[in-house]
N, C-alpha and C positions, 0 to 999 in steps of 0.2 A: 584774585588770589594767584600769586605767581606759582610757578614749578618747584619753586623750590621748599615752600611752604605746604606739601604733599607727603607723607612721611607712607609711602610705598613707594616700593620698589618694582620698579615692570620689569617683569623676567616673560620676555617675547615667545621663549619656547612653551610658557606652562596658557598665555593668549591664545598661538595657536594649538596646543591638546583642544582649550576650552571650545574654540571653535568648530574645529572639527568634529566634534558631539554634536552641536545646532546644524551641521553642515548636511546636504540633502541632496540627490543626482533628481536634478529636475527630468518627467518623460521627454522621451524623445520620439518626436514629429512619425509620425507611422508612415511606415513607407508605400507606396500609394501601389497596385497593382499596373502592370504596362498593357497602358490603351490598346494597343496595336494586335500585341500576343492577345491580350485578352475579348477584343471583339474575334481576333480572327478562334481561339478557343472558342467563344460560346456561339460561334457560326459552323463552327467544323465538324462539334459533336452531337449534336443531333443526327447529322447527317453521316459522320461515322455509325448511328448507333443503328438506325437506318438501312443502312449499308451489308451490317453486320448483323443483325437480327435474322434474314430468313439462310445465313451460314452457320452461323454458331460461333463459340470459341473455337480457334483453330485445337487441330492437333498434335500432337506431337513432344517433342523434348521443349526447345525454348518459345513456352508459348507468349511473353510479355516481348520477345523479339519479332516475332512473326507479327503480333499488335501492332508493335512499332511501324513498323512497315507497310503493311496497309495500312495505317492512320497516316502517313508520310503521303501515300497518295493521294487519299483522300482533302487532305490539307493544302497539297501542293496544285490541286485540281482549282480549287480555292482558292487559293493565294495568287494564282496567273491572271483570273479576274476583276482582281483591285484595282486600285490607282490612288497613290502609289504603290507599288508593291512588294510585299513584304519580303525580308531579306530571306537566303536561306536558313539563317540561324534560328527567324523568326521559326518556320518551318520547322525545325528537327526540334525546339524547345516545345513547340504546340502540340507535336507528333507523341511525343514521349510522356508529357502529360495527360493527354487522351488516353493514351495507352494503359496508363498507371491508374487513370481513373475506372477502366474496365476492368483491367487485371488485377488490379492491389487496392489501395487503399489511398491512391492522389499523392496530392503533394506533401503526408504522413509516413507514404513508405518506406522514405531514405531513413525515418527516422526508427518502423518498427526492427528496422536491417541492421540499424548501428548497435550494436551491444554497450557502447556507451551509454546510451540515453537510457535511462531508468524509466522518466515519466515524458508523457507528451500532454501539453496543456492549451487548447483553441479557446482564444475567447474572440470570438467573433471573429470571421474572414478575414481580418488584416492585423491578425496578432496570435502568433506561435510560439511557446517558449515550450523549451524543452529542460530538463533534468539532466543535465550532463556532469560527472563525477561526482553526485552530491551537490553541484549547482545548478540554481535555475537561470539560464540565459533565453535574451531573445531573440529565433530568427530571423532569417531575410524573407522565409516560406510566406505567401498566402495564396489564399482564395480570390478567385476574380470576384465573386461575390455570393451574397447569402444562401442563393441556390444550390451554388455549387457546394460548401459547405454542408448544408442540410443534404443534399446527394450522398455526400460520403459517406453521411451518418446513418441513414436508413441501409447504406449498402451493408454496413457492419454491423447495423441490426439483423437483417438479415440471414447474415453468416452466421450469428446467435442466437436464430428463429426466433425471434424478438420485435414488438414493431413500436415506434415512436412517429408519430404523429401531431395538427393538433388536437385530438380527443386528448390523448395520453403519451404529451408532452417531455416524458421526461424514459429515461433507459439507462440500467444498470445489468450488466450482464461480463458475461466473460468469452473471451477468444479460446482457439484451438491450443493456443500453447499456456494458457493460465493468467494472462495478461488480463484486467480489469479495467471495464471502457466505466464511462459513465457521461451523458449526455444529456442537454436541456437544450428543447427548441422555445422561442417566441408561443406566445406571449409572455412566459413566464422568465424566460431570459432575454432582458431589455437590452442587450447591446449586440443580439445576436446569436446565433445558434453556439453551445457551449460543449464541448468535447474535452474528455480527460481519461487519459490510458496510463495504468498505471502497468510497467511489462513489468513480467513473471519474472522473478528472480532466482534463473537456477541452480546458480553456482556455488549457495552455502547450502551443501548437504551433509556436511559433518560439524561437530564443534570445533574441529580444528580448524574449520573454514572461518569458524567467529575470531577465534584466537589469532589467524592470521593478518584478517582484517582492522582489528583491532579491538574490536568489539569487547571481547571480552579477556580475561587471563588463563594460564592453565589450572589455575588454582580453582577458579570458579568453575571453568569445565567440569573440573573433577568433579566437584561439591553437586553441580545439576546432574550428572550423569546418575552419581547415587540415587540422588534423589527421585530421579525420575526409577531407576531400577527397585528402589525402595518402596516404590505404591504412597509417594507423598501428592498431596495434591498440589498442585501450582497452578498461581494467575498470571498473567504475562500482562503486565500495564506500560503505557506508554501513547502520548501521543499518534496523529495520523502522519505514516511516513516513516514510523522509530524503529521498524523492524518484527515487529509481536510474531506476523506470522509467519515469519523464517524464522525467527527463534525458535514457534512453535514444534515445525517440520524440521528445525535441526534436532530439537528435543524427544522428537517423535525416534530418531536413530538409537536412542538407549531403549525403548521400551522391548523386553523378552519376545523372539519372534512367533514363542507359541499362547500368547497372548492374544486373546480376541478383543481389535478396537474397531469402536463405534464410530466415526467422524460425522460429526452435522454443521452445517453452516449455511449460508443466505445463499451464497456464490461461492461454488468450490475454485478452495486454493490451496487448497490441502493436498499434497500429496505422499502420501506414506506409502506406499508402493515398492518404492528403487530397496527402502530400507527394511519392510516388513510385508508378510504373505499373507496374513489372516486382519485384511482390513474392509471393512462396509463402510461402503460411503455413501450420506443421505444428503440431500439437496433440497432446502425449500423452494414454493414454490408461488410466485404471484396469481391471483385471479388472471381470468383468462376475458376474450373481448368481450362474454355473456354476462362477467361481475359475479363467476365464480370459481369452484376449484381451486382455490387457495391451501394452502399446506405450510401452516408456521413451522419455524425452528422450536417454539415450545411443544408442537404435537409430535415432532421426530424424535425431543429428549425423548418424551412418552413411548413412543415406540421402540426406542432403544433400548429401554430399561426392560420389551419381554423380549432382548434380541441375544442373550445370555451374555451381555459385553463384562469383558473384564475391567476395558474402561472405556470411557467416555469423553471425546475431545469435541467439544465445541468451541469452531471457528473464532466467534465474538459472542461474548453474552449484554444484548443492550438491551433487554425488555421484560416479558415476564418468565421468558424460559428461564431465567436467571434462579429462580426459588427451585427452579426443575434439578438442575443443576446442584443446587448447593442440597439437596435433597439425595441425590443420587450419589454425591460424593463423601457422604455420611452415612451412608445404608447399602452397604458391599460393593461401591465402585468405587475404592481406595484407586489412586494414578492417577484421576481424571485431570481435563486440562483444559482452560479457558484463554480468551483473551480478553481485555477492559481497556476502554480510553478512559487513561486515567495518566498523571504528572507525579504520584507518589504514592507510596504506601499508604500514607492515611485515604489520600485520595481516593486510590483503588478500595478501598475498602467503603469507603461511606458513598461510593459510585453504585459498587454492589451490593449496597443494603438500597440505595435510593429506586435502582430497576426491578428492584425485589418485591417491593411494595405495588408493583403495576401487575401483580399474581391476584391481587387480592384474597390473601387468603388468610385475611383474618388476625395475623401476628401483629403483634404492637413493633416498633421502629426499634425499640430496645432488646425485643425478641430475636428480631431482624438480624440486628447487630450480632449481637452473641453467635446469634447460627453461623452468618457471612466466619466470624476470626475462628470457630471450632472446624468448621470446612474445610478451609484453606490454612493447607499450610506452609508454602513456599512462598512468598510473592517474590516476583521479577519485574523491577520497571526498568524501561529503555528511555533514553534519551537521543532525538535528533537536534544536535549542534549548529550554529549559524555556517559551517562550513560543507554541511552534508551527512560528515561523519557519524557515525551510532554508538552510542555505548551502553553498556548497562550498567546503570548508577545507582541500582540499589540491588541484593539480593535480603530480603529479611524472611523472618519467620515469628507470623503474628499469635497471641495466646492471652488468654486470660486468667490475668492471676488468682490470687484466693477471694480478691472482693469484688469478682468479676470483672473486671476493667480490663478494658485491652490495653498490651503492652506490644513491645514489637524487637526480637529478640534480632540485631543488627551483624547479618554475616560478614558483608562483603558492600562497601560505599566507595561509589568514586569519588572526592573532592573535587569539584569544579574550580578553579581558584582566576579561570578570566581567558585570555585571547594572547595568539600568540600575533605579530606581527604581519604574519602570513594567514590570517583566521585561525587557526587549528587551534582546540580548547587547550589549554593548559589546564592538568592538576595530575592526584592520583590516586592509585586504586588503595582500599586500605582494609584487612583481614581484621576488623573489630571483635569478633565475640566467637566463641567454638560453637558448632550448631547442639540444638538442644535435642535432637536426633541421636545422639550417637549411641544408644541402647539399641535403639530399633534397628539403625547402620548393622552393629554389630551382629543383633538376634538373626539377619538376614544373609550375613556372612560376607558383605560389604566394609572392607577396611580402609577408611579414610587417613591421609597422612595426618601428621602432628600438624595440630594447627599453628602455622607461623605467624603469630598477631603481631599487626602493622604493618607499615608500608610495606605495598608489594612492589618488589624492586623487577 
């Protein structure tokens, strides 16, 4: 068949679009740690630790400098014995890592320092990617090897008197500033000791912080500020990474300061403090090395309900404290505040009928349901974007009509409509329906603007 007997037309630009969808960045070659630095490292530190053991940490002002220094000796004592021998650079680079693995936290440190980096992710000694503006890139950083790795990690358990091992393999816990580790050693992580920090995000402590960032609109501020001053209850769904609990702790800033709140969660990350005076904060708590002493988040709801709260904020609800919760938030602790991995309002919803059911208490799934949409009445999901960025793409408010079915009364929707050139999502925000609140707004003496339906420009 000739060419010309073909009755299409190649338009080369719409070939490569189509391409470019199939198209794939194949990995790239790991980069190998340097022999040299790295024998002269795992020969220098022992005998730094050595050294340094019946001294102490120095004292004084710059104690990771004074490190430096005498690891510089130590190293350089060392390094004149080779053959051949190692440059000075080798020297001051070996020195300085020593140092950082006494003082700080290794070759991680540069990265808890940078305020850039959101998240730090180890998977195994010879692969680091870091979180930087909402992207994940990888870098040059590694480990000489699994030891050393595994070092870091017990050191930072440590810090969070915490211990991982192989008995019990795995650590979740939190740092001095709020920051959130979570770690797996072998045998149960096959490629290698697994580390992931996720830093404390301090910077959105108001809703104007959302509104700047882009998060959210000032329309919608408004709309949560009420709400939250109104004694509504709100879920906060979304994805791992979407933002839930800085939303949460920005939302915490509208609550009345002579309000008494409860906080409970697994790993506190809550801080209501900066914003409010009359705050209790509970913390669960793991069995201990004897395989007891354990303290769920379902036995703190319980405790919190004889702690006269006015309301009740738990961190994450992913299990049975969840019935505790929607319990307490229907029997005098109007406000209360939750967080859900959840991708949507229906989602959040039948996520938290689904961990509701692990209460056992008896309710039919239909019972469940009912209870979960009469509870809640705000929901908020977040979305995280291919580019980083966060937004919230839903505000509703769920209810059941007269033949009890849940409906889902639609405030506030971002339209997603695809990718800009640059990553950044394209669409918009859009003021759908007036909330079905506005009696209770009003009886509270909360005056909401006119609601300007449609696009929010």
């Amino acid at each position: 068949m000739s060419s010309g007997d073909l009755d299409v037309d190649l338009d080369l630009e719409e070939i490569e679009r189509n391409l470019s969808i199939t198209a794939r960045s194949v990995p790239t070659t790991v980069q190998s740690y340097d022999s040299i630095r790295g024998q002269l490292e795992r020969e220098s530190f022992p005998r730094f630790v050595a050294w340094l053991g019946p001294r102490g940490l120095p004292k004084g002002g710059d104690v990771q400098r004074q490190l430096e220094d005498d690891a510089r000796t130590i190293v350089g004592q060392l390094a004149r014995s080779w053959n051949p021998r190692p440059t000075p650079e080798d020297v001051e680079w070996v020195s300085k890592r020593i140092a950082l693995d006494i003082g700080g936290a290794g070759p991680l440190q540069q990265f808890l320092d940078d305020p850039a980096v959101s998240e730090i992710m180890v998977n195994g000694p010879a692969e680091v990617m870091v979180e930087r503006d909402g992207r994940i890139v990888r870098t040059d950083v590694r480990f000489r090897d699994q030891a050393h790795l595994t070092h870091i990690i017990r050191k930072i358990a440590e810090r969070m008197e915490r211990r991982i091992d192989f008995s019990s393999p795995t650590l979740d816990g939190r740092l001095d500033d709020g920051s959130r580790v979570h770690a797996m050693l072998p045998p149960i992580a096959l490629n290698g000791p697994i580390l992931t920090i996720r830093k404390y995000g301090a910077i959105y402590n108001q809703l104007e912080d959302l509104i700047a960032c882009g998060t959210i609109r000032p329309e919608m501020a408004f709309y949560l500020g009420a709400a939250v001053k109104a004694r509504l209850n709100i879920a906060i769904g979304g994805p791992s990474a979407s933002g839930k609990t800085t939303t949460l702790n920005v939302l915490a800033t509208q609550v009345p300061e002579h309000e008494r709140v409860v906080t409970i969660e697994e790993l506190a990350e809550l801080d209501f403090t900066q914003s409010h005076n009359h705050v209790v904060r509970l913390q669960a708590r793991t069995t201990n090395t004897e395989g007891s002493g354990e303290v769920t988040v379902r036995q703190l709801v319980k405790e919190a309900l004889r702690m006269r709260a006015d309301r009740i904020v738990v961190g994450e609800a992913r299990g049975a404290e969840m019935i505790d919760v929607l319990q307490a938030m229907r029997c005098g602790h109007d406000g209360s505040m939750t967080t859900i991995h959840a991708s949507s309002p229906e989602d959040l919803i039948e996520r938290a009928v689904t961990i509701s059911l692990f209460g056992n208490v008896g309710f039919s799934e239909l019972s469940l349901h009912r209870m979960v949409v009469d509870a809640l009445d705000v929901l908020v999901i977040l979305t995280r974007f291919a580019d980083g960025t966060r937004k919230m793409t839903h505000i509703v408010e769920p209810y059941l009509d007269k033949k009890k079915e849940t409906q889902f009364n639609e405030v506030f929707v971002f339209d997603h409509e695809g990718y800009a050139p640059d990553g950044k999502p394209i669409g918009e925000w859009r003021w759908v329906n007036q909330t079905r609140f506005g009696k209770r707004f009003k009886r509270m003496g909360i005056t909401l603007p006119e609601a300007t339906l449609g696009v929010l420009k």
